[in-house]
C-alpha positions in Angstrom: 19.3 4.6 -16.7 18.0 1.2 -15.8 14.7 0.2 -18.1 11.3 -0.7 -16.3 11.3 -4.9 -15.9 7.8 -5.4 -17.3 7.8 -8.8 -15.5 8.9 -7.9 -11.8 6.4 -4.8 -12.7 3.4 -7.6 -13.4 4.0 -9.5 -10.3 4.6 -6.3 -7.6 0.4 -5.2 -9.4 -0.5 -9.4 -8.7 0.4 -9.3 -5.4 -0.7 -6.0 -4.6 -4.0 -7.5 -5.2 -3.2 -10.3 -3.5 -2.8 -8.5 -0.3 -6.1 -6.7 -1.3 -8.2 -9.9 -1.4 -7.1 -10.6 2.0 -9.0 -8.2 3.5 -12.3 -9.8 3.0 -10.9 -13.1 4.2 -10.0 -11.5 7.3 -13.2 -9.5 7.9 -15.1 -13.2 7.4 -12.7 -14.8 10.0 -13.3 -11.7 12.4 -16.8 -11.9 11.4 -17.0 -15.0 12.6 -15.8 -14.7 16.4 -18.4 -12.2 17.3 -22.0 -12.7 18.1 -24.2 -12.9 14.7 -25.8 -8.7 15.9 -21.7 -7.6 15.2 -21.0 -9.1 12.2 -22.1 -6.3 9.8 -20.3 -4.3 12.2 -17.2 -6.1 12.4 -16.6 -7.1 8.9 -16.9 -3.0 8.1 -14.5 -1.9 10.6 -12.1 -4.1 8.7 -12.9 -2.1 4.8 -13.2 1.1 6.6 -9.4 0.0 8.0 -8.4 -0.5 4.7 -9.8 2.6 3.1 -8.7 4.7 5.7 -4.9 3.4 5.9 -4.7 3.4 1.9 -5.3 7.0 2.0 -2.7 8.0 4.9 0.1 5.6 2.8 -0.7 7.7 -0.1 -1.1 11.1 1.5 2.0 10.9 3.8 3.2 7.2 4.4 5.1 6.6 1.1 6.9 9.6 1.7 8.1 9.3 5.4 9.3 5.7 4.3 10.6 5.9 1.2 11.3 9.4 0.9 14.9 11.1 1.0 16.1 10.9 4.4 16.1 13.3 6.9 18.4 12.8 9.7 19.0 8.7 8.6 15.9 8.4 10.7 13.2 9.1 8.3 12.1 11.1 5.2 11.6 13.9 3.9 8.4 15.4 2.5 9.4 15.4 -1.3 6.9 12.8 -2.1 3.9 14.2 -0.5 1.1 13.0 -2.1 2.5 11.0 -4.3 3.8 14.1 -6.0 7.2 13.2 -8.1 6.8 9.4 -7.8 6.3 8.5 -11.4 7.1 5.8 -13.9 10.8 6.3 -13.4 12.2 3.9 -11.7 15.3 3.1 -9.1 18.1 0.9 -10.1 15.9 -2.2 -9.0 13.8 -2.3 -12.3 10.6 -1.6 -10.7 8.4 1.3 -11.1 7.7 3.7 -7.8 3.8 3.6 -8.3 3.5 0.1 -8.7 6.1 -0.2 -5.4 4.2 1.9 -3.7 0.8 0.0 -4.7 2.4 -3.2 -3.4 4.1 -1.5 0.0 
């Protein structure tokens, strides 16, 4: 069984948060094409996008991606929830949550 690389581990987390940080840029660049009334407006519809689409990956994205497949087309519901996607880790070295934290 191939051991967790502690290293490709660290730099999935990194830029996980990476991508993360990018959503305020964006909500100050849409911010800023909209009339100064929108901007509260605007720069919220772009956390609530993120909230909202963090929660359906969890919930049921991970698993119809990354899940066994189900007809080579997509996957199957064994990840549901997150449920089963521990520390263990595929032949790449990486762990699941923190692949799924980056994806």
């Amino acid at each position: 069984m191939p051991k967790i690389d502690s290293g490709d581990t660290a730099w999935l987390l990194v830029s996980a948060a990476l991508v993360m940080f990018m959503t305020p840029g964006l909500a100050f660049f849409y911010g800023g094409l909209v009339r100064q009334k929108n901007v509260m407006g605007t720069i919220m519809q772009s956390f609530i996008a993120l909230a909202l689409i963090s929660v359906v990956w969890v919930v049921i994205g991970y698993t119809l991606a990354f899940g066994p497949d189900k007809g080579r087309i997509i996957g199957g519901l064994s990840f549901f929830g997150l449920h089963g996607v521990g520390h263990s880790c595929p032949a790449s070295g990486r762990s699941r949550q923190s692949y799924c934290a980056y994806q």
